[in-house]
ChimeraX commands (.cxc) that place a marker at each C-alpha (Angstrom):
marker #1 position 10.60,-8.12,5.37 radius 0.5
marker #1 position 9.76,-4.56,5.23 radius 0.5
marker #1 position 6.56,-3.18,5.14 radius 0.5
marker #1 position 6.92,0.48,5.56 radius 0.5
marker #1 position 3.33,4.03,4.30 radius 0.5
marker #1 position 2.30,3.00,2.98 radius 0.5
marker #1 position 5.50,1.18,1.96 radius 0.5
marker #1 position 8.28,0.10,-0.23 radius 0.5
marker #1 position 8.72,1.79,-3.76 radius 0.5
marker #1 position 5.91,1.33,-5.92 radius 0.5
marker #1 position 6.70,3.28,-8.93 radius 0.5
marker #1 position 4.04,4.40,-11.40 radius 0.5
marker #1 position 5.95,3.11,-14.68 radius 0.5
marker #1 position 5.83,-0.29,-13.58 radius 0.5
marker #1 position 3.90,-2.48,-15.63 radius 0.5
marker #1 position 0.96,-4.05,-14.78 radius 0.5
marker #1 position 2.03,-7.61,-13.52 radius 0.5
marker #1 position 0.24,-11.05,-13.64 radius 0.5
marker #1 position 0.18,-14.32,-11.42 radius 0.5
marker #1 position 3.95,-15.19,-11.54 radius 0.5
marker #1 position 4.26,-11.98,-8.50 radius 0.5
marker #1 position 6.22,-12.33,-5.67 radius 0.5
marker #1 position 5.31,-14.94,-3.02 radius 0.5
marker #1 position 2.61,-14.72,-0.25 radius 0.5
marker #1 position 3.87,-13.57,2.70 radius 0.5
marker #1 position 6.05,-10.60,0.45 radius 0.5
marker #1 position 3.34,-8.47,-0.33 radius 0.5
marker #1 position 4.18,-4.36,-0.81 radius 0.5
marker #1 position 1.56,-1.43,-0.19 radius 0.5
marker #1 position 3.58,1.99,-0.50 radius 0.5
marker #1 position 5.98,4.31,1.34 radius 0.5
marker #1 position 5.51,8.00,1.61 radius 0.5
marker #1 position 6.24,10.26,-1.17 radius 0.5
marker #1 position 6.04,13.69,0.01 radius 0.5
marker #1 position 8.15,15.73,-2.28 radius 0.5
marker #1 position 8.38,16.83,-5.73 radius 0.5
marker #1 position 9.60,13.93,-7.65 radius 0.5
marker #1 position 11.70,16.36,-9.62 radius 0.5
marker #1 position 13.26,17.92,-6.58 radius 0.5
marker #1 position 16.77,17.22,-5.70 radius 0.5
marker #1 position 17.52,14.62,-2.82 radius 0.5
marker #1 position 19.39,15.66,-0.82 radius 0.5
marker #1 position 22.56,13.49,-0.85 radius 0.5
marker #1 position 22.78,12.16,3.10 radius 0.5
marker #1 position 19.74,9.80,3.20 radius 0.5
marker #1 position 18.72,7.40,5.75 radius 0.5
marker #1 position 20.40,3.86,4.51 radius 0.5
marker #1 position 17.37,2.03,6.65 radius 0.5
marker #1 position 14.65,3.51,4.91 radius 0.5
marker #1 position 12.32,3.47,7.45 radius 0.5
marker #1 position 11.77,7.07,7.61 radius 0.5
marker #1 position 10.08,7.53,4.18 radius 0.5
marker #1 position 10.13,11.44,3.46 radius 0.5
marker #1 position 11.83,11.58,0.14 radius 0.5
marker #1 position 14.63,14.17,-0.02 radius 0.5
marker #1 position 14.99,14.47,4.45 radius 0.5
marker #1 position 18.21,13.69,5.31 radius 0.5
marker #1 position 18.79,10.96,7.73 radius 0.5
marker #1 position 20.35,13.75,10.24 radius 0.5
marker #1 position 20.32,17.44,10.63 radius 0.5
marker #1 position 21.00,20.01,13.04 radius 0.5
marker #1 position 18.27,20.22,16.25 radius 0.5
marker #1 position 15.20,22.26,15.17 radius 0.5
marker #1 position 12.82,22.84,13.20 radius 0.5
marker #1 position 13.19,21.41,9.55 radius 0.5
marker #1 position 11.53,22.49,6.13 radius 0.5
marker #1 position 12.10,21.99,2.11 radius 0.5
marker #1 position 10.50,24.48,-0.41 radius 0.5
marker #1 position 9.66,23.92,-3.80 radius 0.5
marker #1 position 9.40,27.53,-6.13 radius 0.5
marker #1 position 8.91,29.26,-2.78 radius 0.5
marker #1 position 5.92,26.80,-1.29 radius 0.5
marker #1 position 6.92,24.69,1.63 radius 0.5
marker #1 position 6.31,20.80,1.16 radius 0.5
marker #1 position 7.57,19.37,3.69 radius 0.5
marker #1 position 8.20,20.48,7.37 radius 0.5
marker #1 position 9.26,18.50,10.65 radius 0.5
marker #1 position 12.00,18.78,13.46 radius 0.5
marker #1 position 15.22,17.22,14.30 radius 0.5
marker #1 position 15.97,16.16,17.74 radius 0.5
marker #1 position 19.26,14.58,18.69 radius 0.5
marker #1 position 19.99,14.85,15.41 radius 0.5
marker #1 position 16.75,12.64,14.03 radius 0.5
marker #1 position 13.50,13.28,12.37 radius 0.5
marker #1 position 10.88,13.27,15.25 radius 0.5
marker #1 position 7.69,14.42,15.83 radius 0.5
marker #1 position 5.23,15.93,13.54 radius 0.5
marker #1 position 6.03,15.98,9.92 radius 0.5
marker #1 position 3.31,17.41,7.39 radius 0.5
marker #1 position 3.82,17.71,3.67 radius 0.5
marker #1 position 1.84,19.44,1.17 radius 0.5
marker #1 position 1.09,19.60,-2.40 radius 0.5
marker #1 position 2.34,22.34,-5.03 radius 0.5
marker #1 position -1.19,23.65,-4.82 radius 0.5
marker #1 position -1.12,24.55,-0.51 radius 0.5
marker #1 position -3.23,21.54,-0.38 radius 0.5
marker #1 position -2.44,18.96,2.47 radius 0.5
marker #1 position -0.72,15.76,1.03 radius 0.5
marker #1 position 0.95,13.68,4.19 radius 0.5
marker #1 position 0.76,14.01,7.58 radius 0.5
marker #1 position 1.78,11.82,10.60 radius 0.5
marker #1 position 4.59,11.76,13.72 radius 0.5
marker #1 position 7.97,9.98,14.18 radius 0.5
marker #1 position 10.01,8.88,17.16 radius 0.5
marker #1 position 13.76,8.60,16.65 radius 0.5
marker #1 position 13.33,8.42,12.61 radius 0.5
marker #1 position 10.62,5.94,12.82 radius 0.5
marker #1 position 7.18,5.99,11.85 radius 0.5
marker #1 position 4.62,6.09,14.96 radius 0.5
marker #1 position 1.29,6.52,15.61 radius 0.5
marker #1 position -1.17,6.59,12.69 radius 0.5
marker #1 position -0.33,8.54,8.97 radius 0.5
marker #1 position -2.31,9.81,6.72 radius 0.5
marker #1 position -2.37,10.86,2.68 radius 0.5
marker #1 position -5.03,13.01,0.76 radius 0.5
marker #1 position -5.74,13.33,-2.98 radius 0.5
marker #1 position -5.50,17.02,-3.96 radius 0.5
marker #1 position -9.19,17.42,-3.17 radius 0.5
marker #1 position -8.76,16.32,0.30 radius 0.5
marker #1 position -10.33,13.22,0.02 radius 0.5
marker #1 position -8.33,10.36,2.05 radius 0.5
marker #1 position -6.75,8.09,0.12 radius 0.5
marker #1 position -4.48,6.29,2.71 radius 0.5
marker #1 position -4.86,5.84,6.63 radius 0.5
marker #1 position -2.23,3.48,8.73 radius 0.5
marker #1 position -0.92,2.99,11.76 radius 0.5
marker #1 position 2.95,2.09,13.23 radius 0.5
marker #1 position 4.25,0.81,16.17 radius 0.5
marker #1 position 7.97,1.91,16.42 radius 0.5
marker #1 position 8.04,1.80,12.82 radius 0.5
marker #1 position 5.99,-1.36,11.93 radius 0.5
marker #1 position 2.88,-1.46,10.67 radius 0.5
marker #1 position 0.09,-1.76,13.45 radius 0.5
marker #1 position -4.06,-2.29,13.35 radius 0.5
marker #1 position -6.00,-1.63,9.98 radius 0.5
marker #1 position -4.56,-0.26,7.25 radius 0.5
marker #1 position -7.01,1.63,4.92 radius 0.5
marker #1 position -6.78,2.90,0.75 radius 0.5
marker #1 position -9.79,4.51,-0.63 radius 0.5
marker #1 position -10.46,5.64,-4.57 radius 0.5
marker #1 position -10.86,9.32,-5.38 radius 0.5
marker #1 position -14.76,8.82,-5.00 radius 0.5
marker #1 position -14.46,7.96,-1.71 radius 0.5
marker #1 position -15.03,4.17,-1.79 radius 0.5
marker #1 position -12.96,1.88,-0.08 radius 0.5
marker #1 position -10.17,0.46,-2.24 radius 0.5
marker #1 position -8.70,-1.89,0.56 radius 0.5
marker #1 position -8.61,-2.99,4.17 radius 0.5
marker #1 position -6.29,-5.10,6.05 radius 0.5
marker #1 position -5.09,-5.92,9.69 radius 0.5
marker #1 position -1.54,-5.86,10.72 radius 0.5
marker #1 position -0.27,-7.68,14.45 radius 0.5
marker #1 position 3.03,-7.28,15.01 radius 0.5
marker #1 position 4.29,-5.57,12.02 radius 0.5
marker #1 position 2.50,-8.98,9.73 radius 0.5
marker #1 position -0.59,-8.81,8.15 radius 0.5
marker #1 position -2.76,-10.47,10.66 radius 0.5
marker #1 position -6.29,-10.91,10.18 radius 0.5
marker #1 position -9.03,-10.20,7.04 radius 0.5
marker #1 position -7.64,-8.58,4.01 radius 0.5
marker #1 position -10.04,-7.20,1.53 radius 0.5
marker #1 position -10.07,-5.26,-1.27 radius 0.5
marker #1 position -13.05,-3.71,-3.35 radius 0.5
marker #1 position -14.76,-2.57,-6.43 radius 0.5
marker #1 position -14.73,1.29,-7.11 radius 0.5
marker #1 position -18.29,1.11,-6.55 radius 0.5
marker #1 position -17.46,-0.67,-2.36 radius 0.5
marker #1 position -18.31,-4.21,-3.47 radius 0.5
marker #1 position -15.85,-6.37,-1.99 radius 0.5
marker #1 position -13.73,-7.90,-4.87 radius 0.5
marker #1 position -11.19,-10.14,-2.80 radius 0.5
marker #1 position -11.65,-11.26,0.61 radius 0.5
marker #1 position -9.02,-13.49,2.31 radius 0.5
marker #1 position -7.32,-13.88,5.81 radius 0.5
marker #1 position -3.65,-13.72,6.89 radius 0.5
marker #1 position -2.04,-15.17,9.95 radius 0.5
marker #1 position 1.59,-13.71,10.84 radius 0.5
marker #1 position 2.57,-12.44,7.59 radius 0.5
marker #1 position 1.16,-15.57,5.33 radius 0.5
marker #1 position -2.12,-16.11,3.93 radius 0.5
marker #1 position -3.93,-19.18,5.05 radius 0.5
marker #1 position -7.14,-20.52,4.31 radius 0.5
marker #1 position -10.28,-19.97,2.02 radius 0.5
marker #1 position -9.80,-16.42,-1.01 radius 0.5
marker #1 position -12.86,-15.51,-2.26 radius 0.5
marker #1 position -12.97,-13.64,-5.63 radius 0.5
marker #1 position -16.40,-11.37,-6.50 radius 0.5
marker #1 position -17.05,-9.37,-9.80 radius 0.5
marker #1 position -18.61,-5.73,-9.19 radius 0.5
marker #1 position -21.96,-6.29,-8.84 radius 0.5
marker #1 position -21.28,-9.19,-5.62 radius 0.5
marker #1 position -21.50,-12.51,-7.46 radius 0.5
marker #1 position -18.84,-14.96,-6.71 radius 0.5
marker #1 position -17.01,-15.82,-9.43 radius 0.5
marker #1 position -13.91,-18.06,-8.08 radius 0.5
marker #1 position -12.43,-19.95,-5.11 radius 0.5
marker #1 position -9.13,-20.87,-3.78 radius 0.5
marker #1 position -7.58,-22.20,-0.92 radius 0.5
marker #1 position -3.81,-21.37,1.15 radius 0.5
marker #1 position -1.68,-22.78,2.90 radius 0.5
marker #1 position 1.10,-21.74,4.53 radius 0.5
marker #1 position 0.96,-18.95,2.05 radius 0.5
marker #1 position 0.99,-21.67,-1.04 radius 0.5
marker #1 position -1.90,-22.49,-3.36 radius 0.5
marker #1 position -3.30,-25.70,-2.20 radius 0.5
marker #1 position -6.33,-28.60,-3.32 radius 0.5
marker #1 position -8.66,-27.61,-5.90 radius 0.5
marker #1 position -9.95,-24.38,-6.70 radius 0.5
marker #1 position -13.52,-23.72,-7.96 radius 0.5
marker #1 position -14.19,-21.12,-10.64 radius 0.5
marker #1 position -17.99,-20.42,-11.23 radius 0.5
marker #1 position -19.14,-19.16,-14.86 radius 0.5
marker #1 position -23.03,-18.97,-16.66 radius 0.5
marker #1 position -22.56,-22.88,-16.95 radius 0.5
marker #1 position -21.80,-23.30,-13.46 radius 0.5
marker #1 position -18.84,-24.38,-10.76 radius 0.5
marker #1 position -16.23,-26.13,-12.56 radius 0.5
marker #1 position -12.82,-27.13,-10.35 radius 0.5
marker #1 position -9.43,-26.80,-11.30 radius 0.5
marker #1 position -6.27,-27.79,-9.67 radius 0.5
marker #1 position -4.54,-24.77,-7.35 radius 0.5
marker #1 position -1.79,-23.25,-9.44 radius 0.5
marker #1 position 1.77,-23.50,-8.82 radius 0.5
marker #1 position 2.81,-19.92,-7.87 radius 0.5
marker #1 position 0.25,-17.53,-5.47 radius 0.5
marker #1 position -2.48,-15.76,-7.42 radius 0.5
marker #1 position -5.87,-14.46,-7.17 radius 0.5
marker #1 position -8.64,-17.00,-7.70 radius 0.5
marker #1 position -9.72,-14.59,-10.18 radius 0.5
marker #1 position -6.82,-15.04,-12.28 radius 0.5
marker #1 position -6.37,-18.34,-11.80 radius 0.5
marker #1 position -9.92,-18.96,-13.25 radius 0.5
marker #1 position -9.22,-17.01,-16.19 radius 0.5
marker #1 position -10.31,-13.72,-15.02 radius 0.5
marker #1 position -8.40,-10.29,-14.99 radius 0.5
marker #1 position -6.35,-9.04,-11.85 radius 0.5
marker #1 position -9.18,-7.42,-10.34 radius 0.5
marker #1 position -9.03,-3.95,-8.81 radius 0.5
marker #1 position -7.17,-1.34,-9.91 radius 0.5
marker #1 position -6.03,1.62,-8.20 radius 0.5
marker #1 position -5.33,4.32,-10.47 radius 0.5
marker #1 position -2.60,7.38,-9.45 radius 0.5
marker #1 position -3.90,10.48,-8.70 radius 0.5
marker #1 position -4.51,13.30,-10.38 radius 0.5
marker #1 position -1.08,15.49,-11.08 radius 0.5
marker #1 position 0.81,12.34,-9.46 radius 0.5
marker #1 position 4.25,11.70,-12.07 radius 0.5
marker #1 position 6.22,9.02,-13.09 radius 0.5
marker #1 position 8.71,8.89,-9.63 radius 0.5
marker #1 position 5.41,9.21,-7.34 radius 0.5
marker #1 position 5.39,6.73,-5.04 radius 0.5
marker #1 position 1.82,5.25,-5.00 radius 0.5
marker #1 position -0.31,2.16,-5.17 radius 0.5
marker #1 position -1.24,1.52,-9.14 radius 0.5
marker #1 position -2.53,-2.09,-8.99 radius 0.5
marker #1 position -3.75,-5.45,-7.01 radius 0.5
marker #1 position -0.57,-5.25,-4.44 radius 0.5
marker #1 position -0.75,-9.36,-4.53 radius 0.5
marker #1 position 0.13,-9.30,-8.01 radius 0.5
marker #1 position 3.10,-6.70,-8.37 radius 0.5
marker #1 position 6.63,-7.53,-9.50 radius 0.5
marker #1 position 9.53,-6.95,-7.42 radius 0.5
marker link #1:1,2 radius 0.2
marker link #1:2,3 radius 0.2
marker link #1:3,4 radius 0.2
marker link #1:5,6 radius 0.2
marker link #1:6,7 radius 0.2
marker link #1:7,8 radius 0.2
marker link #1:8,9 radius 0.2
marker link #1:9,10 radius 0.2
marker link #1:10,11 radius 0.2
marker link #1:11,12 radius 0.2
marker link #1:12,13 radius 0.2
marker link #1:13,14 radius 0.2
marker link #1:14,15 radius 0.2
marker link #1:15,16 radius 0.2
marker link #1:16,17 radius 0.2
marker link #1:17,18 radius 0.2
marker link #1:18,19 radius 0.2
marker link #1:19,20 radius 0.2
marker link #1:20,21 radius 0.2
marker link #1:21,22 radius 0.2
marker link #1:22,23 radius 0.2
marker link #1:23,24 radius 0.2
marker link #1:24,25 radius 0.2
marker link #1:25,26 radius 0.2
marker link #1:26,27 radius 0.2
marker link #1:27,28 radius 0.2
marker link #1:28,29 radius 0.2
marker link #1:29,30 radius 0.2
marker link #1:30,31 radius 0.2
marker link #1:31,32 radius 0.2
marker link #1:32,33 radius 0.2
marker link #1:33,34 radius 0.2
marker link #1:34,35 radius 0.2
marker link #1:35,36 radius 0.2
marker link #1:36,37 radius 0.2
marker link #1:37,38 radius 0.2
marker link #1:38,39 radius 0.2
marker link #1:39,40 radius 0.2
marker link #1:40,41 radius 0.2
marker link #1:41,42 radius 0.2
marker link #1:42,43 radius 0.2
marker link #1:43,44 radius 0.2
marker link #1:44,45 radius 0.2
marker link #1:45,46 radius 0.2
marker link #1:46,47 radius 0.2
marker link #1:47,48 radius 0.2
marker link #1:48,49 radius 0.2
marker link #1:49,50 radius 0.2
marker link #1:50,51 radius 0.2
marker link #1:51,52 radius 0.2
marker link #1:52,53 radius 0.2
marker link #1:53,54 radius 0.2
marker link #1:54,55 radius 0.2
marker link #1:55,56 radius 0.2
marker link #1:56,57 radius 0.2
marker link #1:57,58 radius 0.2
marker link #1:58,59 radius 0.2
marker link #1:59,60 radius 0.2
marker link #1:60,61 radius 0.2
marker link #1:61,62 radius 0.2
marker link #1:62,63 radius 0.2
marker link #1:63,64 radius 0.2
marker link #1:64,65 radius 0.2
marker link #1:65,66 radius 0.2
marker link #1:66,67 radius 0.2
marker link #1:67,68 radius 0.2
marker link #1:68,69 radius 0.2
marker link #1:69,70 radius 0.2
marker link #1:70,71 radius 0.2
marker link #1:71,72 radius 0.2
marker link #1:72,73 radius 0.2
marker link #1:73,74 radius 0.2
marker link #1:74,75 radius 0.2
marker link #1:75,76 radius 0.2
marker link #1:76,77 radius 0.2
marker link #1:77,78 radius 0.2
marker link #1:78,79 radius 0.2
marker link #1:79,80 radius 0.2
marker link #1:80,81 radius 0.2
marker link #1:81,82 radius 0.2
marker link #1:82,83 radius 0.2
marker link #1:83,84 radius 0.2
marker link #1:84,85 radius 0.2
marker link #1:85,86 radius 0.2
marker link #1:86,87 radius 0.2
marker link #1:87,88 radius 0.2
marker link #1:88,89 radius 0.2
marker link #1:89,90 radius 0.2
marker link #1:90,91 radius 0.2
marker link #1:91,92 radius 0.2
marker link #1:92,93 radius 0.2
marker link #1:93,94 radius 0.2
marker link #1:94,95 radius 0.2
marker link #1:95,96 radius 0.2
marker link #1:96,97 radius 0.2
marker link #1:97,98 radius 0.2
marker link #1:98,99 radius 0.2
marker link #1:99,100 radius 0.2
marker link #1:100,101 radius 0.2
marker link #1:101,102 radius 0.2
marker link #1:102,103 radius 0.2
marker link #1:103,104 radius 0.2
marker link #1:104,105 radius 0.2
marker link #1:105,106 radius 0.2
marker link #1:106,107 radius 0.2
marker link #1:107,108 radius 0.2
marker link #1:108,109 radius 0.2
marker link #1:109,110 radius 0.2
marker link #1:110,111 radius 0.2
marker link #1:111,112 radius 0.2
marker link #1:112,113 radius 0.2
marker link #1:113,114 radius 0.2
marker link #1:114,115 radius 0.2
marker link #1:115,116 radius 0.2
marker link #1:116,117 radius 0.2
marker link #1:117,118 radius 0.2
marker link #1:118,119 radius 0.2
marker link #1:119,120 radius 0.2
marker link #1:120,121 radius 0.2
marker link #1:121,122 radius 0.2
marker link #1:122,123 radius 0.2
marker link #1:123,124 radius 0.2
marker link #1:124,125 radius 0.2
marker link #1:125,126 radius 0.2
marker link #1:126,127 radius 0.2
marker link #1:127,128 radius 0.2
marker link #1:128,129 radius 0.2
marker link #1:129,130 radius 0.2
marker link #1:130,131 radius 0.2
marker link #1:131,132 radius 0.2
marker link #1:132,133 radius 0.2
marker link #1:133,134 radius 0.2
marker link #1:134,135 radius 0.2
marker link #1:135,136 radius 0.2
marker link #1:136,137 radius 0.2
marker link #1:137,138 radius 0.2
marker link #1:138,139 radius 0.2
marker link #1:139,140 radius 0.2
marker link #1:140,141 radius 0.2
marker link #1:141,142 radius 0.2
marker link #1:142,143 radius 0.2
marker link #1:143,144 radius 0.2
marker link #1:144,145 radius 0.2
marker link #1:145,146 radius 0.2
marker link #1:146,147 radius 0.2
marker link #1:147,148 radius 0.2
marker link #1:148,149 radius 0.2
marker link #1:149,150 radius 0.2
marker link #1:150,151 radius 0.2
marker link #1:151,152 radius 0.2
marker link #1:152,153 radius 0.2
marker link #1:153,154 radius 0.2
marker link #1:154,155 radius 0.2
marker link #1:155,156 radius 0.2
marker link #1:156,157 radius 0.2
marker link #1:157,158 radius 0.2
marker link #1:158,159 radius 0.2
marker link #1:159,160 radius 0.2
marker link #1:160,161 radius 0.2
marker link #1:161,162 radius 0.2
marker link #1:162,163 radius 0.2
marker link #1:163,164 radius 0.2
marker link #1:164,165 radius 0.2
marker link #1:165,166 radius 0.2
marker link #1:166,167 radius 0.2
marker link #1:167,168 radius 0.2
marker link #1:168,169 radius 0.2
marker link #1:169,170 radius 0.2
marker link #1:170,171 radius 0.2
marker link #1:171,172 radius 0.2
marker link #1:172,173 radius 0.2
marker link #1:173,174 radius 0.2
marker link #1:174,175 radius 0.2
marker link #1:175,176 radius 0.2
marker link #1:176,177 radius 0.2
marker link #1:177,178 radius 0.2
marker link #1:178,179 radius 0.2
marker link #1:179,180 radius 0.2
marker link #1:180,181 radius 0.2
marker link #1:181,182 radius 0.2
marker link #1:182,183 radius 0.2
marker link #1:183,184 radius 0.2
marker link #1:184,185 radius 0.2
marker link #1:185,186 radius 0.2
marker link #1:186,187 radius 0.2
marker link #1:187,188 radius 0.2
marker link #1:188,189 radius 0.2
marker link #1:189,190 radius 0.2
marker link #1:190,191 radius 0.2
marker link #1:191,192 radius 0.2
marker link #1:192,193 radius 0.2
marker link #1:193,194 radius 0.2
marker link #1:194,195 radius 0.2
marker link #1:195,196 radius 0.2
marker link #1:196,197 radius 0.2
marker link #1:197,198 radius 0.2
marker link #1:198,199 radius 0.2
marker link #1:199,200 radius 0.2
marker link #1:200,201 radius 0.2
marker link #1:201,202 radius 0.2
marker link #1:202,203 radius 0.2
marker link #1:203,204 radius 0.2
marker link #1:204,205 radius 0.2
marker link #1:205,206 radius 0.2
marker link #1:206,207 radius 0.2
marker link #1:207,208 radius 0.2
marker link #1:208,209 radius 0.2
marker link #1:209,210 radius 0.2
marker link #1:210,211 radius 0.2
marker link #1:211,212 radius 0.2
marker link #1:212,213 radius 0.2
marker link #1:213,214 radius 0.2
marker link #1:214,215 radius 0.2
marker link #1:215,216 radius 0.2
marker link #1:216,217 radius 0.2
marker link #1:217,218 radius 0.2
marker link #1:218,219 radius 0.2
marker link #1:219,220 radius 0.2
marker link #1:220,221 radius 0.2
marker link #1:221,222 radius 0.2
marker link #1:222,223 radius 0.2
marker link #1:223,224 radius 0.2
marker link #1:224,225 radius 0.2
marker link #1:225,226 radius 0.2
marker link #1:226,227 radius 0.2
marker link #1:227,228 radius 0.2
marker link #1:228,229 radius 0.2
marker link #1:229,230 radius 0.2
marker link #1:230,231 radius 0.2
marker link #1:231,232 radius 0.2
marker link #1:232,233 radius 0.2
marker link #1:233,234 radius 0.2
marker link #1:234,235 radius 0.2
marker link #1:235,236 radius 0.2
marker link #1:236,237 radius 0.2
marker link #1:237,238 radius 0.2
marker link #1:238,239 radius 0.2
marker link #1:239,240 radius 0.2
marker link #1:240,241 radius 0.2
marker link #1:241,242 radius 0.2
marker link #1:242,243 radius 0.2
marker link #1:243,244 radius 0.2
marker link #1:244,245 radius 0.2
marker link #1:245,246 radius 0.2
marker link #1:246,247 radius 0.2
marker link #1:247,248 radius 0.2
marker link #1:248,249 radius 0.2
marker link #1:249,250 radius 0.2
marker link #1:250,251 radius 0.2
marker link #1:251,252 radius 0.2
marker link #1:252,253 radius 0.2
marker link #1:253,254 radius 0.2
marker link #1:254,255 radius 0.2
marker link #1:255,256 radius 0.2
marker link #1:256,257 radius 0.2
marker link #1:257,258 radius 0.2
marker link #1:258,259 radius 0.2
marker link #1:259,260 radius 0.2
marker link #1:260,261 radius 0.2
marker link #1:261,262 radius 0.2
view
């Protein structure tokens, strides 16, 4: 499993998916899009796809490296020993910063980071010879949190959350090596708990408790992985939506990541 910044293709036409999503333990967050979408790749890519600048080649001469859209550069690194290393920054049409973070032999290293247009942050991760290391962070356009998660040894590892536009948690659950285990806890915006479900080895497992007006009823864990929320009857939660200017071949987070089709 892959899991590479803000990671594998996440395209905005995608529809919005439901519980039948992939398995625990196979859940996406996005890769880098720093060009144009309409700009021509060029046609030597890196087969890996670990280095995820859309439309750098996978080798080029030693030095400096840019692309230019219409005359504005947006995107600019440097080749050594024929790969990407370094510093690479990436901007949007507008001169406004878009991506920025550093690469060692082609891979991802050290933390990255993506801005709307307005230069709020909107993603902030970290990599470890190309795998994804320590918290991970996605915010909304106002600022708010959108999600938070722990990575140990290129797995999520640790407390995975993700929130309300208005920073109420909305999801809380924990993952150990790559697989979800133990107690998810589903909130609606304004904190109250609305459903319960339990993992196991990255399966549904036991009962689950939804909570309504009426009270806790329990219901038995569903066959495939879902959100408590969903499982109870609810909607898939948070939603985060592209940004502003973003097109159709962007490459950006548009949903709950637990519940996206491969």
């Amino acid at each position: 499993m892959r899991w590479p910044l803000l990671l594998l293709p996440l395209l905005l036409a995608c529809p919005q998916s439901g519980p039948a999503g992939p398995q625990q333990g196979e859940r996406r967050t996005t890769r880098i899009l720093v060009s144009a979408p309409t700009q021509e790749v060029e046609p030597e890519q890196d087969d890996r796809e670990v280095f995820p600048i859309a439309g750098v080649p996978s080798t080029a001469p030693d030095g400096p490296w840019e692309k230019t859209v219409d005359g504005q550069v947006v995107v600019r690194g440097e080749f050594q020993g024929g790969r990407p290393v370094g510093a690479w920054r990436s901007w949007y049409a507008s001169g406004a910063k878009r991506v920025e973070g550093a690469l060692r032999d082609g891979l991802p290293d050290g933390e990255w980071r993506i801005w709307y247009e307005d230069g709020t942050p909107r993603e902030v991760g970290g990599y470890v010879e190309g795998k994804p290391a320590g918290v991970w962070q996605l915010f909304y356009e106002n600022g708010k949190p959108f999600e938070r998660m722990s990575h140990f040894g290129g797995e999520p590892d640790g407390l995975w959350t993700l929130y309300w536009p208005n920073g109420t948690p909305a999801d809380v659950m924990t993952w150990v090596a790559g697989v979800q285990t133990g107690l998810e806890n589903s909130h609606s915006p304004d904190g109250v708990l609305v459903a319960t479900g339990e993992f196991q080895h990255g399966r549904p497992t036991g009962t689950w408790t939804c909570h309504g007006p009426e009270g806790p009823r329990t219901i038995e864990a569903p066959k495939k992985p879902t959100t408590p929320r969903v499982a109870c009857g609810g909607d898939t939660g948070p939603f985060l939506p592209p940004p502003a200017g973003a097109e159709a071949g962007d490459d950006f987070i548009t949903r709950n990541p637990k519940l996206e089709d491969d």
